[in-house]
C-alpha positions as MATLAB code, in Angstrom:
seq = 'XXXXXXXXXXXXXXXXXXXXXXXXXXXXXXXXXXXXXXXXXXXXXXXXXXXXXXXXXXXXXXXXXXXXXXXXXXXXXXXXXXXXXXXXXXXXXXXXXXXXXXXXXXXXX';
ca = [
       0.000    0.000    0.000;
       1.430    3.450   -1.447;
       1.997    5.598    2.024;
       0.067    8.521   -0.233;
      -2.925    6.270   -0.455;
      -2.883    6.393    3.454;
      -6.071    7.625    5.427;
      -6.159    9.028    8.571;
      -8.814    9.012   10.976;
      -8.999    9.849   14.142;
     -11.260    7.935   16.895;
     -11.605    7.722   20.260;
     -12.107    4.779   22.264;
     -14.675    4.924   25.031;
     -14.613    2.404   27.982;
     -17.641    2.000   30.141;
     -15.838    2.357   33.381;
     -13.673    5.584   32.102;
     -14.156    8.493   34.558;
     -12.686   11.388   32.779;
     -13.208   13.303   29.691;
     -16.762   11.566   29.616;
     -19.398   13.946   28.816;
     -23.266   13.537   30.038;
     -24.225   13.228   26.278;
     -21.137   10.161   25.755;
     -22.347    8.677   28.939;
     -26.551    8.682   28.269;
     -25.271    6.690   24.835;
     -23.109    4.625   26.522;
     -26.363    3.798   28.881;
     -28.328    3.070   25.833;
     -26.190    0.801   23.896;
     -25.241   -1.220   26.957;
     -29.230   -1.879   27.532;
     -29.738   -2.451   23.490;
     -26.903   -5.223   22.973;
     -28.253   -8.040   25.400;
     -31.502   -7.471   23.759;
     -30.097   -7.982   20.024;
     -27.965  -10.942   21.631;
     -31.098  -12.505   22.994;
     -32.820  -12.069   19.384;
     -29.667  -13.442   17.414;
     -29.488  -16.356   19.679;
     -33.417  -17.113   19.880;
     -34.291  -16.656   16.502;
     -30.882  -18.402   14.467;
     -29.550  -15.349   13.061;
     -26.299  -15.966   14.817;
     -24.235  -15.615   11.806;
     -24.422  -12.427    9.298;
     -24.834  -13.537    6.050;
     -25.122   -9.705    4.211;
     -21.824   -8.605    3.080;
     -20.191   -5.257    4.405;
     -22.012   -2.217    6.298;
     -24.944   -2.898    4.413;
     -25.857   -5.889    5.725;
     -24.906   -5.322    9.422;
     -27.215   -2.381    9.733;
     -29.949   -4.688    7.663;
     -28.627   -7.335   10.135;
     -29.844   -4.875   13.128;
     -32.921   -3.757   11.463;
     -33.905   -7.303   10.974;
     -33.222   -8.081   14.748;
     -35.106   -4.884   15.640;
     -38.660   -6.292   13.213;
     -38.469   -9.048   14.979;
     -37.875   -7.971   18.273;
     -40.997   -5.512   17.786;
     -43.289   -8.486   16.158;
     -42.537  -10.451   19.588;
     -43.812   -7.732   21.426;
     -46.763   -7.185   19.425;
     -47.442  -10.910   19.858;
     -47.943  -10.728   23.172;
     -49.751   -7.658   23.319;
     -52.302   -9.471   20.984;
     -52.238  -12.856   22.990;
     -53.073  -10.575   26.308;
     -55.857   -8.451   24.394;
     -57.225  -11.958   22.665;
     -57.152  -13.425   26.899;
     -59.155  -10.212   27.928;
     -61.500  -10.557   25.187;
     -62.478  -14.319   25.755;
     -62.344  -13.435   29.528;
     -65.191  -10.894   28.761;
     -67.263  -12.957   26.310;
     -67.306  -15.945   29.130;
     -68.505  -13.841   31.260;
     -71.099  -12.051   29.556;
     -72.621  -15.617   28.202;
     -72.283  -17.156   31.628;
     -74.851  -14.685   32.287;
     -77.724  -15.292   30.885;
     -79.351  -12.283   31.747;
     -77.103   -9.923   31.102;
     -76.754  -11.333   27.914;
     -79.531  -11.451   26.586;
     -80.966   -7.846   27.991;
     -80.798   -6.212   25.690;
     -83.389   -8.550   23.290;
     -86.286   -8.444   25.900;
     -86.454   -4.586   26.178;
     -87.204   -4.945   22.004;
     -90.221   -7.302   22.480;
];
């Protein structure tokens, strides 16, 4: 590689338990991505997508979207399981009884 063809860019390394030169703003992201990762671990390892498959930057941030869908379809599962539960719930109810449910057809008659 031609030393002319060279790139330099500067980063900066940030460790979770560094004190100093930290800023509130480095710190609240710091907080965030620490309570993101176990949840796109979890996802990866329940849901075989282990291994990335998608080549290059591309397909890692398709590789996090993906994990992200799927992590958002799991919750709306269960929000429709525990809406489905109350709704049953309510329909036992109202046909266990009888005269609540059918009320409303003897004030016609």
């Amino acid at each position: 590689m031609a030393s002319s063809s060279k790139q330099s860019f500067r980063f900066k390394v940030w460790i979770s338990g560094q004190v100093r030169r930290v800023t509130k703003a480095i710190r609240r992201e710091m907080r965030r991505r620490a309570a993101v990762e176990p949840v796109i671990g979890h996802l990866k390892d329940d849901h075989r997508m282990r291994r990335n498959h998608l080549k290059g930057r591309d397909g890692d941030r398709i590789n996090a979207v993906l994990a992200a869908a799927g992590y958002n379809f799991s919750l709306l599962r269960r929000w429709f399981t525990e809406l489905l539960r109350v709704l049953l719930w309510i329909l036992c109810r109202r046909l266990s009884q009888p005269h609540l449910a059918y009320n409303g057809a003897q004030k016609r008659s």
